[in-house]
C-alpha positions in Angstrom: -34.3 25.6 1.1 -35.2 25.4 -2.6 -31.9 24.8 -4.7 -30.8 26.6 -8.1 -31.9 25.2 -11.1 -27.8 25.2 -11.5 -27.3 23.3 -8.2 -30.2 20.6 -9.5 -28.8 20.1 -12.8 -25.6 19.7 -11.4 -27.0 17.0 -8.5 -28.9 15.1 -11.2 -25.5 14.7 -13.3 -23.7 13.6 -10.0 -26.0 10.8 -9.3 -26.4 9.8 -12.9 -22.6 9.5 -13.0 -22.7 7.8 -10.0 -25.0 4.7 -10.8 -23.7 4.5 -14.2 -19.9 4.0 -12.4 -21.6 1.4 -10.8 -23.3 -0.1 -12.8 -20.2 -0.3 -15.0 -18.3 -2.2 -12.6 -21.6 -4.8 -11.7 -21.7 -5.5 -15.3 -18.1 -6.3 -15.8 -18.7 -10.3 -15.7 -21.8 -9.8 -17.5 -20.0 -7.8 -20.4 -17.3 -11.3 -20.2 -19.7 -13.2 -20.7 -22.2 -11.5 -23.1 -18.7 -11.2 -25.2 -17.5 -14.4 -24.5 -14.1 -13.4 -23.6 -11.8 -12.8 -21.0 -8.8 -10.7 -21.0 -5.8 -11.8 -19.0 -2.4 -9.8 -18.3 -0.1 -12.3 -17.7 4.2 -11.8 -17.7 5.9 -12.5 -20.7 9.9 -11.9 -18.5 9.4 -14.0 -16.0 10.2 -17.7 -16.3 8.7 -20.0 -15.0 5.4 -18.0 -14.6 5.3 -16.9 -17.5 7.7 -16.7 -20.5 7.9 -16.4 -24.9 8.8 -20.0 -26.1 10.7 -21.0 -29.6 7.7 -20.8 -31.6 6.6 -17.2 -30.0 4.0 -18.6 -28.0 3.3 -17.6 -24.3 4.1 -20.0 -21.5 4.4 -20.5 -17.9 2.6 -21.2 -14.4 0.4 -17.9 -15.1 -0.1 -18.7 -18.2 -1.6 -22.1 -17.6 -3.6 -20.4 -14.3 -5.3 -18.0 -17.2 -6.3 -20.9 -19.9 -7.5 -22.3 -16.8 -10.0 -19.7 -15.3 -11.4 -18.7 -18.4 -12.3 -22.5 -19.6 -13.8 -22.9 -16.6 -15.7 -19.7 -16.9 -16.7 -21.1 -20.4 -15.4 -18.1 -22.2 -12.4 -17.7 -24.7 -9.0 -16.2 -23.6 -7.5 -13.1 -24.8 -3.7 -12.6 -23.4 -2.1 -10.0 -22.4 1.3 -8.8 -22.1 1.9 -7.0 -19.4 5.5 -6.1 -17.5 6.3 -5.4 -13.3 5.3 -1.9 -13.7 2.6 -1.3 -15.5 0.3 -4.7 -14.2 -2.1 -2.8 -12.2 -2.2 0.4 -15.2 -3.5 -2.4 -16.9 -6.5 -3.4 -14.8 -7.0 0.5 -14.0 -6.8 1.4 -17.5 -9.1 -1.4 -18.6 -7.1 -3.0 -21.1 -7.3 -6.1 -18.9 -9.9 -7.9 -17.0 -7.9 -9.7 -14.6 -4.0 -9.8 -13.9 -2.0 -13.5 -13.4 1.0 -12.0 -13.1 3.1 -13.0 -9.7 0.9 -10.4 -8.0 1.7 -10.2 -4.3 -1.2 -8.9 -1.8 -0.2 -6.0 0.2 -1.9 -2.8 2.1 -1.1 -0.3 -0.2 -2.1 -2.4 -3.7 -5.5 -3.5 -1.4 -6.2 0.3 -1.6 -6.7 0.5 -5.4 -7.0 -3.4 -6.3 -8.7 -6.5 -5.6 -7.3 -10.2 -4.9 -8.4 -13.4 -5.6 -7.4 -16.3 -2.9 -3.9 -17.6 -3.6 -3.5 -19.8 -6.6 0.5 -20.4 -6.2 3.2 -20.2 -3.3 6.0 -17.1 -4.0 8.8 -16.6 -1.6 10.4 -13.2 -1.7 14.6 -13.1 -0.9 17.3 -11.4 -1.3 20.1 -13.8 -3.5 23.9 -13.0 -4.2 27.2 -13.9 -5.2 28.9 -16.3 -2.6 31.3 -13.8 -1.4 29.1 -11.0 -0.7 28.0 -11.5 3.5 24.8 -10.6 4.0 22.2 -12.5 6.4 19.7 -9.5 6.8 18.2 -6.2 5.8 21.2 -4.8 8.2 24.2 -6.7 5.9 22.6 -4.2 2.8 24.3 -0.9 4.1 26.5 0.5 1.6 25.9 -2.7 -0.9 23.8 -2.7 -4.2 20.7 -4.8 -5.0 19.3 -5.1 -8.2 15.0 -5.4 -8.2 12.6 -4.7 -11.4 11.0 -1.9 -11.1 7.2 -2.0 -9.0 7.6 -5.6 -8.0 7.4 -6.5 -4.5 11.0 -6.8 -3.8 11.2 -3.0 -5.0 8.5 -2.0 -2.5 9.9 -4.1 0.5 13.3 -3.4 0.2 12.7 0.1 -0.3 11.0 0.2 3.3 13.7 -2.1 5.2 17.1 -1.4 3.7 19.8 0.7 5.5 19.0 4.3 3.8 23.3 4.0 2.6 21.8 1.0 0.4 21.5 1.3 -3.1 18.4 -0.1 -5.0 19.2 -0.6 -8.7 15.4 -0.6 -10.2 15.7 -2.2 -13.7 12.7 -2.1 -16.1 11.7 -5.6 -16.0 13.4 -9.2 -14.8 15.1 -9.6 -18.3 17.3 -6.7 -17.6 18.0 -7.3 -14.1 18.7 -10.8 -14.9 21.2 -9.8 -17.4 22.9 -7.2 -14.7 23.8 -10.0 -12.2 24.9 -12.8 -15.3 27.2 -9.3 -16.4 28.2 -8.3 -12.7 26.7 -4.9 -12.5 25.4 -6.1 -9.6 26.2 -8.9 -7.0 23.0 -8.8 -5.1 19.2 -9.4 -5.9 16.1 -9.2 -4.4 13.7 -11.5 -6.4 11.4 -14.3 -6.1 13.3 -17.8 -5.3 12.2 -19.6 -9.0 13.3 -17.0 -10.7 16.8 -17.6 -9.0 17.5 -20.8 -9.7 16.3 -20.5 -13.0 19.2 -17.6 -13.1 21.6 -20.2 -11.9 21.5 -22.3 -14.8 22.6 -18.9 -16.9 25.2 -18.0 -14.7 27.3 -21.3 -14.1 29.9 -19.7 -12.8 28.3 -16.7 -10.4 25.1 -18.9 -9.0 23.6 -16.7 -7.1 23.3 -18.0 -2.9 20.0 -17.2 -0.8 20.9 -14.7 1.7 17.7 -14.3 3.4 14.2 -14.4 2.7 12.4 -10.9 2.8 8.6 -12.5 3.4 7.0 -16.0 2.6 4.5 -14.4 -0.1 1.8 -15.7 -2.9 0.5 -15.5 -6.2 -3.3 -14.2 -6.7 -5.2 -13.2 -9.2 -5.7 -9.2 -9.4 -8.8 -7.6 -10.4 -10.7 -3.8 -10.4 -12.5 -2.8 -7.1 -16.5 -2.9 -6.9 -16.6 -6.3 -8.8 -17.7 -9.1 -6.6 -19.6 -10.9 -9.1 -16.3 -11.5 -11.4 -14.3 -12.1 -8.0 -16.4 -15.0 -6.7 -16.6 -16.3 -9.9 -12.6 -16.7 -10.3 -12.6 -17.6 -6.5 -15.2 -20.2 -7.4 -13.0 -21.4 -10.7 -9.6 -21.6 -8.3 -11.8 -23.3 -5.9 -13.1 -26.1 -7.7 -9.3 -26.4 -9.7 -7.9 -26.8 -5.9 -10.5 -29.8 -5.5 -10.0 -31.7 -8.6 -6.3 -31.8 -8.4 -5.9 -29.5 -11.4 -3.8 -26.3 -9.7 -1.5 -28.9 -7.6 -0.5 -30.6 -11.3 0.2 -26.9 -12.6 2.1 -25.6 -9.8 4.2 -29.2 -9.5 4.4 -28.8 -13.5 6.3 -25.2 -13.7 7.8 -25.2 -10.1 8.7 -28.5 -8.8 7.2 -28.3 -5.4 3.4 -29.5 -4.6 0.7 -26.5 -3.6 1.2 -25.8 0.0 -1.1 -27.4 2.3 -2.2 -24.3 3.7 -2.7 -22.6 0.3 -5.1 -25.7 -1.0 -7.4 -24.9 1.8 -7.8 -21.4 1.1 -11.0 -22.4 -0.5 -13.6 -19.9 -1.0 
């Protein structure tokens, strides 16, 4: 059956919008390369990964993954700011390329982003104040945990908590940090660096590990449909795992060597 000149028109705009979507994300490393930069959203709240030194300047375990990648992409690097929550905006959004920003891989963030293979190790827990018992997601009913807001802590203490637990969600670590050192909360669920860096600001209240919520990693986050730029920062972590060069960052910023496992993710 012959179709309305309507129906056609509106076909023909369907597919043209189509192949240039796609084209769009094919071209992404090419557009990286023809303008010989790469933009990065990397934390700016979340020592050691990635931090605001005395002179202003960015710093951190992400921070040396993203000078990393784009040398070794032979392109300059642009850094980004980015906080917990809005990361993935970011990459959606295009206001980034990629994201180096503790990203965890999980089933509901595979639906709208991509992942790079692993580049550090990142063990999720739940920490507290001595006195506070707790040994499991059980031990949380009727006691208050502090996360930031869209981090993985958030999203898997949300789904194994007692529903009488209350999840404090605080804009970013800065602000969650400061409502354990202040005691508006005793308990936290956040990475295990980031708690002992907190001990050294709260003397007095170090916070204990309770349990660990899940044995987790660091990977670079990118948009869907772009396996050119993926396989090329797969290629750049691969060849950094090789030379040595990821094992001196990851001993640099957090004191332990890159897992075994972890340096033969090589693809």
């Amino acid at each position: 059956m012959q179709m309305s000149p309507r129906k056609t028109m509106l076909a023909v705009v369907l597919g043209l919008a189509a192949m240039q979507g796609g084209l769009a994300r094919a071209d992404a490393l090419a557009d990286i390369q023809k303008n010989g930069v790469v933009r990065i959203g990397v934390p700016q709240d979340f020592a050691p990964f990635g931090s605001v030194n005395t002179d202003l300047q960015l710093q951190g375990l992400d921070i040396d993954v993203a000078r990393l990648i784009a040398q070794k992409m032979g392109v300059k690097l642009q850094l980004v700011p980015v906080a917990s929550a809005n990361r993935i905006a970011y990459l959606q959004t295009h206001k980034a390329d990629l994201v180096i920003s503790t990203l965890g891989r999980n089933a509901e963030r595979e639906k709208v982003i991509d992942f790079s293979q692993p580049y550090a190790p990142y063990n999720n827990s739940v920490f507290g104040v001595a006195s506070v018992k707790v040994s499991g997601p059980a031990d949380l009913a009727d006691k208050t945990v502090g996360v930031a807001r869209g981090t993985f802590q958030d999203l898997q203490l949300t789904d194994t908590a007692p529903k009488s637990a209350t999840i404090k969600r605080y804009e970013d670590n800065n602000a969650m940090i400061s409502a354990y050192v202040s005691g508006q909360v005793q308990l936290v669920g956040t990475g295990d660096f980031v708690a002992y860096a907190l001990a050294e600001k709260a003397p007095n209240n170090k916070p204990v590990l309770k349990y660990i919520i899940q044995e987790s990693a660091c990977n670079v986050g990118l948009n869907k449909g772009e396996p050119a730029l993926l396989a090329k920062v797969n290629e750049a972590l691969t060849a950094a795992k090789k030379s040595g060069e990821l094992n001196g960052i990851v001993q640099k910023w957090l004191n332990v060597p890159l897992p075994a496992k972890m340096a033969a993710t090589l693809q």
